[in-house]
GUTIKE-42162 format. One record per atom (N, C-alpha, C): residue number from 1; residue in three letters; x, y, z. Coordinates in steps of 0.05 Angstrom, whole numbers, m for minus. Layout:
BEGIN
SITE   k   r      x      y      z
SITE NUM ALA      X      Y      Z
...
//
This chain:
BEGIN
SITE   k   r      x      y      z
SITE   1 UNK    440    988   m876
SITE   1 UNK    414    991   m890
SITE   1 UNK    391    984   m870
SITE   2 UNK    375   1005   m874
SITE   2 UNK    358    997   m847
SITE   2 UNK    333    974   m863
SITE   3 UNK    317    956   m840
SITE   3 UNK    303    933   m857
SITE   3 UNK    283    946   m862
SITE   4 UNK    265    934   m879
SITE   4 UNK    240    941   m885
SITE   4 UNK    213    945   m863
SITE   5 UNK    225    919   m843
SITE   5 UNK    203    914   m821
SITE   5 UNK    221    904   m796
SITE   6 UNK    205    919   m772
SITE   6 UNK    212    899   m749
SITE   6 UNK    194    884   m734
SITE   7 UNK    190    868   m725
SITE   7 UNK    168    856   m709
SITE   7 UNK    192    844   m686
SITE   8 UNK    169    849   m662
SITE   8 UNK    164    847   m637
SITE   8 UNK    156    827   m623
SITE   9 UNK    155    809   m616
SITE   9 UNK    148    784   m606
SITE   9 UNK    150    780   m575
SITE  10 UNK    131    785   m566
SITE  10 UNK    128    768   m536
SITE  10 UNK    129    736   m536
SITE  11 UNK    153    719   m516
SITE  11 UNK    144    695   m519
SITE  11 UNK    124    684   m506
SITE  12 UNK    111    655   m524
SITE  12 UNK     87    642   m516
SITE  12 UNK     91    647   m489
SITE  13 UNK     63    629   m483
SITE  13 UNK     57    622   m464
SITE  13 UNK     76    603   m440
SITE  14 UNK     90    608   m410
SITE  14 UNK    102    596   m407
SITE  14 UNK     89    582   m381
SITE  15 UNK    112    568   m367
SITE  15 UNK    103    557   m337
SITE  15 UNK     94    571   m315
SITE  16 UNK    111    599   m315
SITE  16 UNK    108    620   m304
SITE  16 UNK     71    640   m305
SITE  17 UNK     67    631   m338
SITE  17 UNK     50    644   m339
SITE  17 UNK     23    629   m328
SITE  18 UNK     31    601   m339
SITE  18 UNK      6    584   m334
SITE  18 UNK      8    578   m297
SITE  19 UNK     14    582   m282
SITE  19 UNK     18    577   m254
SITE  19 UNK     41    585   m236
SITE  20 UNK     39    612   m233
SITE  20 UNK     47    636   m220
SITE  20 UNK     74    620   m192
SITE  21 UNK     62    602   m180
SITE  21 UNK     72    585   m166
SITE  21 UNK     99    578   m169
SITE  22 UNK    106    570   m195
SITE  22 UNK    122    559   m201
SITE  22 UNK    144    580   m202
SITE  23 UNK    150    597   m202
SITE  23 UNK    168    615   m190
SITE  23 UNK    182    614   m173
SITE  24 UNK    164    600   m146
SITE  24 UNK    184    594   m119
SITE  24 UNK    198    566   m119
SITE  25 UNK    191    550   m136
SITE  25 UNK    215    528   m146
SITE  25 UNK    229    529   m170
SITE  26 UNK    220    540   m179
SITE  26 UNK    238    535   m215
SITE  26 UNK    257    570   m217
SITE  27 UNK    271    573   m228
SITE  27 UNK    292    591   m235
SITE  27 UNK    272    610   m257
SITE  28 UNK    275    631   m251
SITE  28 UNK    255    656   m278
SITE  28 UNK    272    653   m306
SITE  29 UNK    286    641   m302
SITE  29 UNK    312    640   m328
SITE  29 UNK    303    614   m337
SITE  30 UNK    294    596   m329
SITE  30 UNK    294    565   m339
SITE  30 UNK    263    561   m341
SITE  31 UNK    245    574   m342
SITE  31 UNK    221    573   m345
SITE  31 UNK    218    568   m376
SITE  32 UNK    206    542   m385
SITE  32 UNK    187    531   m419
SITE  32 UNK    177    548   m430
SITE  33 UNK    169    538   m442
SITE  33 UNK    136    543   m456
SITE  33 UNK    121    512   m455
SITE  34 UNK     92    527   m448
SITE  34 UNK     66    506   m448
SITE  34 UNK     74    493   m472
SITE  35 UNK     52    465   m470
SITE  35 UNK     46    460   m490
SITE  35 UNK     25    485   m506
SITE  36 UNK     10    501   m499
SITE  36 UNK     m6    520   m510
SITE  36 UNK     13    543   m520
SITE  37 UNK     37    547   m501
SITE  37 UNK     58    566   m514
SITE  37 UNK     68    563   m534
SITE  38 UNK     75    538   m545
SITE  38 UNK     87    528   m566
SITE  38 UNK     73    518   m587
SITE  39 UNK     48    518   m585
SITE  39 UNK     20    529   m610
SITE  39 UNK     21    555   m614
SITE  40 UNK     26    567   m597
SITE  40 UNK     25    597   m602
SITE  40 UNK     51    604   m618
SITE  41 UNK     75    603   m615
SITE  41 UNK    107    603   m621
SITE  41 UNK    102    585   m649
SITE  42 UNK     90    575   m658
SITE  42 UNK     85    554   m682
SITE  42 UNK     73    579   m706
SITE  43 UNK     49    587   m686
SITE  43 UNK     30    601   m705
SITE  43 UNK     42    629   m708
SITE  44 UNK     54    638   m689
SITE  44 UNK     64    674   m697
SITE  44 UNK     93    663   m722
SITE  45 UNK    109    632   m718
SITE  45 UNK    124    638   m738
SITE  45 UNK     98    636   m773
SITE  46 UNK     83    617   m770
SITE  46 UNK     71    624   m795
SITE  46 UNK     63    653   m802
SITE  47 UNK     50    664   m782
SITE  47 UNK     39    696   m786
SITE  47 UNK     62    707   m797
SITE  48 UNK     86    705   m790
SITE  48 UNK    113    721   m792
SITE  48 UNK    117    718   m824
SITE  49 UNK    121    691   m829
SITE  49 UNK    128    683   m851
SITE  49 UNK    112    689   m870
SITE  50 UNK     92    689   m869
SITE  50 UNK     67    699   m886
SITE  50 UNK     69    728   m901
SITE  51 UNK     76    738   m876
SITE  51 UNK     80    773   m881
SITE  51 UNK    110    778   m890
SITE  52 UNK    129    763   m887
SITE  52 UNK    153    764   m909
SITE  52 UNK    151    758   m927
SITE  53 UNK    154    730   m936
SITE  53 UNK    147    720   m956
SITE  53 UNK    177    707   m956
SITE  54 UNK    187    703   m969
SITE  54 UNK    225    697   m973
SITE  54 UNK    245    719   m971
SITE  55 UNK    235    731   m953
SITE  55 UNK    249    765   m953
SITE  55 UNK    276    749   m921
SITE  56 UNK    298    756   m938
SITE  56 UNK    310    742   m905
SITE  56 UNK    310    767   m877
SITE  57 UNK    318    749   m861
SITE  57 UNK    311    764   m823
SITE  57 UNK    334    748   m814
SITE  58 UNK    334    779   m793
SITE  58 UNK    359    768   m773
SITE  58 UNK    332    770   m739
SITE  59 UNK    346    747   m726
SITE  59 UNK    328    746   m696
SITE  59 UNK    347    757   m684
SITE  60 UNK    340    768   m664
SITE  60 UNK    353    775   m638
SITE  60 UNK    330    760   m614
SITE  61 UNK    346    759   m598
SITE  61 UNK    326    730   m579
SITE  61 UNK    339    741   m551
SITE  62 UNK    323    742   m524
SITE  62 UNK    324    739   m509
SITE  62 UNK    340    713   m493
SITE  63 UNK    367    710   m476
SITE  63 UNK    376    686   m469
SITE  63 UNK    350    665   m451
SITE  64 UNK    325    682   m439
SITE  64 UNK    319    658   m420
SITE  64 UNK    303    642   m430
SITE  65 UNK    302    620   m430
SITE  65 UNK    299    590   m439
SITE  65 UNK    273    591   m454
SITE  66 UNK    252    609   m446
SITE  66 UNK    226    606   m457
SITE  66 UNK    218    624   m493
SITE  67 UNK    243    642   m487
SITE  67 UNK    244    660   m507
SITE  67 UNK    264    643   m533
SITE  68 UNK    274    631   m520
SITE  68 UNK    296    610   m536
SITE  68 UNK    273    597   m554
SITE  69 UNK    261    578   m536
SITE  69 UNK    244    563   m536
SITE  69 UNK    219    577   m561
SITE  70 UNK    211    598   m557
SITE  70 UNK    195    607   m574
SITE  70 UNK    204    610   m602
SITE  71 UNK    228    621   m607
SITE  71 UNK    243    631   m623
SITE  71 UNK    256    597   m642
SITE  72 UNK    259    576   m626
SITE  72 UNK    262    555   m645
SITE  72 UNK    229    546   m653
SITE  73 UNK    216    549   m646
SITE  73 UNK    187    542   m660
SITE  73 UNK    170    556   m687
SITE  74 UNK    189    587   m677
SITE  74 UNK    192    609   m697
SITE  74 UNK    205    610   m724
SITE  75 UNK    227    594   m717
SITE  75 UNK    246    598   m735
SITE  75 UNK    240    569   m755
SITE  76 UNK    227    549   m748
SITE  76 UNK    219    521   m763
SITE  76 UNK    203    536   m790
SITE  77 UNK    198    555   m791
SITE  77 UNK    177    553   m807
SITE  77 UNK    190    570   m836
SITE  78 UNK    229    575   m830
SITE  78 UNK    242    596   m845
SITE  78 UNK    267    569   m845
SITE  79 UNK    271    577   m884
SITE  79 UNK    294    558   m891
SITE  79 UNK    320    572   m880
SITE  80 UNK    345    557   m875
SITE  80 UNK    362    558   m853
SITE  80 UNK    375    585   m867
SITE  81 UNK    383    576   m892
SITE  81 UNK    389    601   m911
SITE  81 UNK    377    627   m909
SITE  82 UNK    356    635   m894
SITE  82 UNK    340    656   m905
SITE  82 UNK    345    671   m876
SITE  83 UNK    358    660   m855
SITE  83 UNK    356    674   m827
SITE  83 UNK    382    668   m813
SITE  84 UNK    381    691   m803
SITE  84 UNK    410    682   m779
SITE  84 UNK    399    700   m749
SITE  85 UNK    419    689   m729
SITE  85 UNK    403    701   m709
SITE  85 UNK    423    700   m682
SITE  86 UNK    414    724   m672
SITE  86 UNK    439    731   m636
SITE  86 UNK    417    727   m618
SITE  87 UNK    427    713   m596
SITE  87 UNK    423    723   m571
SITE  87 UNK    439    738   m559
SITE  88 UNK    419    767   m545
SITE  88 UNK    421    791   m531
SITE  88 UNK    421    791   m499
SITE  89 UNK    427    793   m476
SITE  89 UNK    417    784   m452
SITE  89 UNK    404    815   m440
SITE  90 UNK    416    842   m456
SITE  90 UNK    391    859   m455
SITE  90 UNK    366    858   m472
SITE  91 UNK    357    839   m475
SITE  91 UNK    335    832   m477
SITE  91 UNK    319    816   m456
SITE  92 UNK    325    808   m438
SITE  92 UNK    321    795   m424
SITE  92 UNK    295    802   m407
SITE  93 UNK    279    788   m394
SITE  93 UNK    265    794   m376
SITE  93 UNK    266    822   m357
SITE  94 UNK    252    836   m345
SITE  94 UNK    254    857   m322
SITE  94 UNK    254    831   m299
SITE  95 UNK    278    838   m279
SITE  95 UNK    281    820   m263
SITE  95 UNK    272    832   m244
SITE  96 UNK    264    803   m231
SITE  96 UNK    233    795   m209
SITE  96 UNK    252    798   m175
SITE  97 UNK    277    790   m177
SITE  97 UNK    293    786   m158
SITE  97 UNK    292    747   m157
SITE  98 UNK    296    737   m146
SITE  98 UNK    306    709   m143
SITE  98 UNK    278    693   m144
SITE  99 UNK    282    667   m121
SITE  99 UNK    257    658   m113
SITE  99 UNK    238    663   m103
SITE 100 UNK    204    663   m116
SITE 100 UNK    188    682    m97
SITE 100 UNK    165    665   m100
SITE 101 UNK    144    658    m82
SITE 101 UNK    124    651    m84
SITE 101 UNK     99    668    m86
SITE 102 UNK     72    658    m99
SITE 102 UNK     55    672   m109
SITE 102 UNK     43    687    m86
SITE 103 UNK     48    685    m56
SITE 103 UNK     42    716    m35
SITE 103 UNK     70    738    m54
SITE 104 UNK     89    729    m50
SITE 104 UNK    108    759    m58
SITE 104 UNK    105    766    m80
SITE 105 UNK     89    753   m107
SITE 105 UNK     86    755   m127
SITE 105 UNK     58    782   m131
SITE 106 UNK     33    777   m100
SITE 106 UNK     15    794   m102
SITE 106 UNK     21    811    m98
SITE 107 UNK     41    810    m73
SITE 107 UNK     62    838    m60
SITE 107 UNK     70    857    m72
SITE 108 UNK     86    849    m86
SITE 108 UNK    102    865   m113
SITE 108 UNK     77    880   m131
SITE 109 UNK     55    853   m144
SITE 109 UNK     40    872   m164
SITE 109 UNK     23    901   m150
SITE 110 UNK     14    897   m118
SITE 110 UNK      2    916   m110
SITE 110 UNK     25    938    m97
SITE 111 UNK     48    937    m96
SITE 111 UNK     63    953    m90
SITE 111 UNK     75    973   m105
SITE 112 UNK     78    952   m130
SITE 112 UNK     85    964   m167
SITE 112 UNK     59    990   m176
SITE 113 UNK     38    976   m171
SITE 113 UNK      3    985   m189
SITE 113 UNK     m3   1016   m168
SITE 114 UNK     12   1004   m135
SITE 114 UNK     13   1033   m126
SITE 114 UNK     31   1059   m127
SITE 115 UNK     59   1051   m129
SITE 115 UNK     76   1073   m128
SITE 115 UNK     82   1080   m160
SITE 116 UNK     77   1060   m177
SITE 116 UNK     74   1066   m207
SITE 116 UNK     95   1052   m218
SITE 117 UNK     85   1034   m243
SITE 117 UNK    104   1012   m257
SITE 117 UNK    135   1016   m268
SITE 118 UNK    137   1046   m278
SITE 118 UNK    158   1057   m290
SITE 118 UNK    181   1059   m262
SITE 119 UNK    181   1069   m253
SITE 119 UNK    191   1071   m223
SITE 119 UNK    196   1056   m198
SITE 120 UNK    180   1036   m195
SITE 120 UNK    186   1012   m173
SITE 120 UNK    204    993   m182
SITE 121 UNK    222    999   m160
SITE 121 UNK    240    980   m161
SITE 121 UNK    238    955   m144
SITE 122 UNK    233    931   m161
SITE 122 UNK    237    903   m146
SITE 122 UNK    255    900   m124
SITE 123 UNK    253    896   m100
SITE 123 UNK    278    883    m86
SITE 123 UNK    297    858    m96
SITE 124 UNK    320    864   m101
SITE 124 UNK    334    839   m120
SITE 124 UNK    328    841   m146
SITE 125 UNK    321    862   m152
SITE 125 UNK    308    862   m184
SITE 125 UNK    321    883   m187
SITE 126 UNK    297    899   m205
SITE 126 UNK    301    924   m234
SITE 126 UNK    273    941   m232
SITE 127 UNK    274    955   m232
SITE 127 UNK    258    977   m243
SITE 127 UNK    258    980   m271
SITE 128 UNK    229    988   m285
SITE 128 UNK    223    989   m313
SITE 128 UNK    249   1011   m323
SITE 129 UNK    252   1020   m302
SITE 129 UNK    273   1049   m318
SITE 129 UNK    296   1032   m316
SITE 130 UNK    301   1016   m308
SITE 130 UNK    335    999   m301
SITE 130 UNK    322    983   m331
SITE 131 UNK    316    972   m343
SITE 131 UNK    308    961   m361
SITE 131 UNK    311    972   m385
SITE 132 UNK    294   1002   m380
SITE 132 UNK    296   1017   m402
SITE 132 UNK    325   1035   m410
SITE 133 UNK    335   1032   m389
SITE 133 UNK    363   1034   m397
SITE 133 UNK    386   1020   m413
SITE 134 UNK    385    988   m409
SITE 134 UNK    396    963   m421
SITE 134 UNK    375    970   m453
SITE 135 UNK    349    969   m457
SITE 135 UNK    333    967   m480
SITE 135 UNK    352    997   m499
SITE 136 UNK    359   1010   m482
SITE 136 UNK    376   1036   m500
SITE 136 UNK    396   1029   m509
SITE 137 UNK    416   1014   m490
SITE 137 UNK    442   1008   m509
SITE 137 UNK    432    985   m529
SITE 138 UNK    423    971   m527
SITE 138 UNK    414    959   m543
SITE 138 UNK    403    961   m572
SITE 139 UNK    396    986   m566
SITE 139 UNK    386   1002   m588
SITE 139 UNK    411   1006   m607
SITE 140 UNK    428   1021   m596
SITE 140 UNK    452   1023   m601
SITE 140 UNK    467   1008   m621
SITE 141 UNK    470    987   m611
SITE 141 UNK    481    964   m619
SITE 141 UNK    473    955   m653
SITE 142 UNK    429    961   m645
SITE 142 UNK    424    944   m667
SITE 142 UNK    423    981   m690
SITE 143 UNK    430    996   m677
SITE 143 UNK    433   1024   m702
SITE 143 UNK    464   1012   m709
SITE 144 UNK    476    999   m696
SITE 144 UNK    502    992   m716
SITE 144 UNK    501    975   m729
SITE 145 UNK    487    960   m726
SITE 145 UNK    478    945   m751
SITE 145 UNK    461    946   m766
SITE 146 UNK    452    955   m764
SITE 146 UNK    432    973   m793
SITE 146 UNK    457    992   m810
SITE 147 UNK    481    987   m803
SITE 147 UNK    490   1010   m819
SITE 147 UNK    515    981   m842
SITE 148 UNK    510    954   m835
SITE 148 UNK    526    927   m840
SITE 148 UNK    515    935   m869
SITE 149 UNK    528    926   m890
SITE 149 UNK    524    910   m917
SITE 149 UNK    508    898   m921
SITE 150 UNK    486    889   m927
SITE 150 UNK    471    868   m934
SITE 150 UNK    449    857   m916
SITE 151 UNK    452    883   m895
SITE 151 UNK    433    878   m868
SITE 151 UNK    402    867   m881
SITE 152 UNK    393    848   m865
SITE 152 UNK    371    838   m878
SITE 152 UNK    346    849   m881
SITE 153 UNK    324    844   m893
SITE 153 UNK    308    867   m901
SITE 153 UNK    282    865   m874
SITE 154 UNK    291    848   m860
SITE 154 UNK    271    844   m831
SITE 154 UNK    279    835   m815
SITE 155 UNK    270    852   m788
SITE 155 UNK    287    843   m750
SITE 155 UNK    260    828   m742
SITE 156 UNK    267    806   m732
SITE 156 UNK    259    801   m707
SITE 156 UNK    262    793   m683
SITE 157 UNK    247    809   m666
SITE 157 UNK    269    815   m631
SITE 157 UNK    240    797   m613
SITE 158 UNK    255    775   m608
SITE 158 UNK    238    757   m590
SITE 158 UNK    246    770   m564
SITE 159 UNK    226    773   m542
SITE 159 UNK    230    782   m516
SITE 159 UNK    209    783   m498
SITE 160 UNK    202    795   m486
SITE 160 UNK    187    792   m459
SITE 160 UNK    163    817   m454
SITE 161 UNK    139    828   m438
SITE 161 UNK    124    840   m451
SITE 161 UNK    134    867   m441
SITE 162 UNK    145    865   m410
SITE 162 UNK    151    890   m406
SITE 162 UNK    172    906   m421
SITE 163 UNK    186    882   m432
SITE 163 UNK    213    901   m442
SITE 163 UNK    211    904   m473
SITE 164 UNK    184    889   m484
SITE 164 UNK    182    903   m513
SITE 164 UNK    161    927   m507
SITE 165 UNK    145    927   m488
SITE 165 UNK    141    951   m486
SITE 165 UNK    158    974   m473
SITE 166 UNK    179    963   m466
SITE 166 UNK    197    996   m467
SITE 166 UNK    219   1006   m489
SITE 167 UNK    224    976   m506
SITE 167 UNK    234    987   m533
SITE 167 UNK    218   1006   m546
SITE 168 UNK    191   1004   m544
SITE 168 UNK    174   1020   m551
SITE 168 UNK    176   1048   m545
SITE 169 UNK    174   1048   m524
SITE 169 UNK    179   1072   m514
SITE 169 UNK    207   1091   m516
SITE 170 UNK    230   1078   m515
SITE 170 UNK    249   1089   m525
SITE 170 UNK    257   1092   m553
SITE 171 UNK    242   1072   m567
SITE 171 UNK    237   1076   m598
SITE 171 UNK    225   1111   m611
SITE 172 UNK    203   1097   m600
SITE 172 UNK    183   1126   m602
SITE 172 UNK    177   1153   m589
SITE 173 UNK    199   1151   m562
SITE 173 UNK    206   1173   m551
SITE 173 UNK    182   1176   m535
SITE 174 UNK    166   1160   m514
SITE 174 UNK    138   1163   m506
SITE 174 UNK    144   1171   m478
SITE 175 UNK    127   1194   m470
SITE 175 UNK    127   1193   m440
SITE 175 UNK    129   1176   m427
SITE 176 UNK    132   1179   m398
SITE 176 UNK    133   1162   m374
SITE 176 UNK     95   1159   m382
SITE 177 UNK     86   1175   m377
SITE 177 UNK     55   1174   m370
SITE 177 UNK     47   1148   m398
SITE 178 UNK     62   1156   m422
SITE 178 UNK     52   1144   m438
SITE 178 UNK     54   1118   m441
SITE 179 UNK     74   1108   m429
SITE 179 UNK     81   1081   m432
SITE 179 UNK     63   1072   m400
SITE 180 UNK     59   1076   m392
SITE 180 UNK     39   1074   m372
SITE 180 UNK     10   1074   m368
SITE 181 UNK     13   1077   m394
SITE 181 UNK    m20   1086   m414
SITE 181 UNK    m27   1054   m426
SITE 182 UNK      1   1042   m440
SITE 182 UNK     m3   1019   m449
SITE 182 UNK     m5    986   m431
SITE 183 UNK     m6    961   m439
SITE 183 UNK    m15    945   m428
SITE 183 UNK      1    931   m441
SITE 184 UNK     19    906   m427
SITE 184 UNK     33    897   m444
SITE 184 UNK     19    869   m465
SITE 185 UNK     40    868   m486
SITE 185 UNK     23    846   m512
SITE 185 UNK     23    819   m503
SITE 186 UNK     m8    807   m514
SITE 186 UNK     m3    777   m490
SITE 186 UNK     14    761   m511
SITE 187 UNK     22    729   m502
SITE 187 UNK     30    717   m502
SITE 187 UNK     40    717   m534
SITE 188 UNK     57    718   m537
SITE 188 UNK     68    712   m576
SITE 188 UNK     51    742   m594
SITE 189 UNK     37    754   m583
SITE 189 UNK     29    775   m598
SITE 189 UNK     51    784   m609
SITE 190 UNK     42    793   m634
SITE 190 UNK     65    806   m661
SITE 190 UNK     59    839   m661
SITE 191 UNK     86    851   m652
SITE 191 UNK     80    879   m656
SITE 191 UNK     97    887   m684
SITE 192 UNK     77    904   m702
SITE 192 UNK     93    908   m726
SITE 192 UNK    103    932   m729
SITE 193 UNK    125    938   m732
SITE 193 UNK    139    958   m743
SITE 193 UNK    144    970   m774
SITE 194 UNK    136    980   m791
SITE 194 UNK    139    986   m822
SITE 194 UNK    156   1007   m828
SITE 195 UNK    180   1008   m843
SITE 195 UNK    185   1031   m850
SITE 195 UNK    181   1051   m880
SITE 196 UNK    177   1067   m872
SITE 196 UNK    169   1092   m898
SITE 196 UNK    186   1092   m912
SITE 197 UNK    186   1084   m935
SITE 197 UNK    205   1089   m960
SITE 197 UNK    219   1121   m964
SITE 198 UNK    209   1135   m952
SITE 198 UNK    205   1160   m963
SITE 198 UNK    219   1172   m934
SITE 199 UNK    208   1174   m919
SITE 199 UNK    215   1186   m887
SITE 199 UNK    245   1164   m877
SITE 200 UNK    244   1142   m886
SITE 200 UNK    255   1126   m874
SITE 200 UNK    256   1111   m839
SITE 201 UNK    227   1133   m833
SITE 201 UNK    210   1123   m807
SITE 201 UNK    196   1102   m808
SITE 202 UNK    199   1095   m785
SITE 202 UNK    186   1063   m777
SITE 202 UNK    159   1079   m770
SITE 203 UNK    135   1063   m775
SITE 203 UNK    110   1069   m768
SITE 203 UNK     98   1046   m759
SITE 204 UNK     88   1044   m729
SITE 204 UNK     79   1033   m715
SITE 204 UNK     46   1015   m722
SITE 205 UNK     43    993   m735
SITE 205 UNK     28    983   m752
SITE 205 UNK      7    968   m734
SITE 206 UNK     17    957   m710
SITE 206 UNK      6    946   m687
SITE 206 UNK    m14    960   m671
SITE 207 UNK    m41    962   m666
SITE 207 UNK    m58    967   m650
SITE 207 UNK    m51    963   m619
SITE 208 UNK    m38    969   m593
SITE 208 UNK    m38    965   m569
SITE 208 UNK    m66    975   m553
SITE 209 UNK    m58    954   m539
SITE 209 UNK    m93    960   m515
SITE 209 UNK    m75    981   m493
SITE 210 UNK   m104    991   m483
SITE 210 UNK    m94   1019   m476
SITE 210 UNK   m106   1013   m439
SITE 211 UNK    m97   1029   m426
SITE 211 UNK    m99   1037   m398
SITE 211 UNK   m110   1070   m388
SITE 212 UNK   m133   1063   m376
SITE 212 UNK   m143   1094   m370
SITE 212 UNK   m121   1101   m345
SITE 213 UNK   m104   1127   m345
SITE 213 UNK    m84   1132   m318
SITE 213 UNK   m101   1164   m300
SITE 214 UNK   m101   1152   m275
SITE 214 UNK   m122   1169   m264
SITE 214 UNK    m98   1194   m262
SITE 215 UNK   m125   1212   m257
SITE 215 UNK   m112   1244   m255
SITE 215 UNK    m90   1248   m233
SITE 216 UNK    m93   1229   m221
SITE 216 UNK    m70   1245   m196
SITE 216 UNK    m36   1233   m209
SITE 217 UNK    m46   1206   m224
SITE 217 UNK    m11   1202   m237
SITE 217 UNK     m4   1215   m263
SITE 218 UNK    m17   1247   m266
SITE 218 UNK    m10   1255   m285
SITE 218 UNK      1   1284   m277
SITE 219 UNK     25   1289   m290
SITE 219 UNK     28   1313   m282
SITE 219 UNK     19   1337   m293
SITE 220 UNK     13   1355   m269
SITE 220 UNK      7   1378   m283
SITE 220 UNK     23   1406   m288
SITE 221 UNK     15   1413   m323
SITE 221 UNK     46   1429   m332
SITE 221 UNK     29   1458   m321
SITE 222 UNK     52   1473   m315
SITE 222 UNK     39   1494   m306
SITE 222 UNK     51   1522   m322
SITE 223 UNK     77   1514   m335
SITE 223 UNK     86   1532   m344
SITE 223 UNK     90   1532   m370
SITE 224 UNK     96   1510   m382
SITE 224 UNK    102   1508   m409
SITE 224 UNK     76   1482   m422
SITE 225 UNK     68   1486   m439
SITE 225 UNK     46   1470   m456
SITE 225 UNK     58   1439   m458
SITE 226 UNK     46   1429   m446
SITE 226 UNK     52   1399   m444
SITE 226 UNK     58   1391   m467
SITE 227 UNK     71   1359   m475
SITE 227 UNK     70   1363   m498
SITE 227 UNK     41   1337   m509
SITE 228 UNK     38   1344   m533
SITE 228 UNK     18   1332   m544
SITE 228 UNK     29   1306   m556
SITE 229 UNK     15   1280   m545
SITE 229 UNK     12   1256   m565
SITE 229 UNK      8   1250   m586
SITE 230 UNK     26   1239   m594
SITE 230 UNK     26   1239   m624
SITE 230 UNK     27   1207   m631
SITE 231 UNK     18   1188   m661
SITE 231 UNK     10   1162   m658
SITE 231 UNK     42   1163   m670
SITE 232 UNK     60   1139   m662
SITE 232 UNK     88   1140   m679
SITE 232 UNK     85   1133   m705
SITE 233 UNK    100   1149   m714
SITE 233 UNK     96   1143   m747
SITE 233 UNK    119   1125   m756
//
């Protein structure tokens, strides 16, 4: 039975985020949350809970420590009874490659911002498309469970920004151009998912901030009518 709702969760704010630095000593897997992350991870579980009400949810959580970390600050605010929850490790971060300090950290963003985000591949890392491949079986996985007994009437998939924005995209079937259009959700932002009683389509309830993509990273169709954007329903 598919749930009523999914939401999307970027985790708080972490060490990583608050001081870029910290990358070349600490492990991208073992990175917190701020104290400001975990105000944030406090407040999206109220928002969450608010908009259920006692409706139960199953989490799916990201293994690295910050997503953990978010997801128990999340989960305080839901009686033990009303939730159960997996960690996924395709959920995980787009990997950066190992230890890097904040010069290889500029490296990468101006190397990524020039040959184009979907397509660059990290050294020691992943490319968005190596990502968006893991976010597919994954998919997979959670269409087999939507088909369980008693599946609960709301998902929530704690994870990371690039790779809930490519669930997105393989959700909703979005161009390369299009997901390249978007910007990922900051820190604990809630992306909502709703489904139509009627269609049994998830409709995309979340406002995303958008990216102007200049003319030259767009292709031009020459033979057949491009196709037209459509908002996911």
């Amino acid at each position: 039975m598919k749930p009523k709702r999914i939401f999307l969760v970027r985790h708080g704010e972490s060490e990583g985020n608050l001081d870029r630095q910290t990358y070349a000593s600490k492990q991208d897997y073992k990175l917190l949350l701020t104290e400001e992350g975990k105000k944030q991870a406090d407040a999206a579980g109220e928002q969450i809970k608010q908009m259920i009400g006692d409706g139960s949810v199953l989490f799916y959580v990201s293994p690295l420590w910050r997503t953990r970390n978010t997801f128990e600050y999340i989960a305080r605010r839901f009686l033990p009874e009303k939730f159960t929850w997996k960690e996924d490790p395709r959920l995980r971060e787009q990997e950066w490659g190992h230890f890097r300090d904040l010069k290889a950290n500029i490296q990468i963003d101006n190397e990524r911002n020039l040959f184009g985000t979907f397509y660059y591949r990290i050294k020691d890392g992943e490319s968005c498309a190596d990502v968006y491949d893991r976010v597919s079986d994954f998919l997979h996985s959670l269409y087999r469970d939507f088909e369980k007994p008693h599946f609960p009437e709301n998902v929530v998939i704690i994870t990371h920004g690039m790779t809930l924005r490519l669930f997105l995209m393989r959700w909703y079937h979005w161009t390369v151009e299009e997901f390249e259009s978007y910007r990922n959700p900051r820190n604990c932002e809630i992306v909502v998912m709703e489904r139509n009683d009627t269609t049994s389509k998830f409709k995309l309830l979340s406002d995303l901030k958008r990216k102007n993509i200049p003319d030259g990273d767009k292709y031009e169709w020459k033979f057949i009518k491009a196709p037209q954007f459509k908002p996911p329903q």
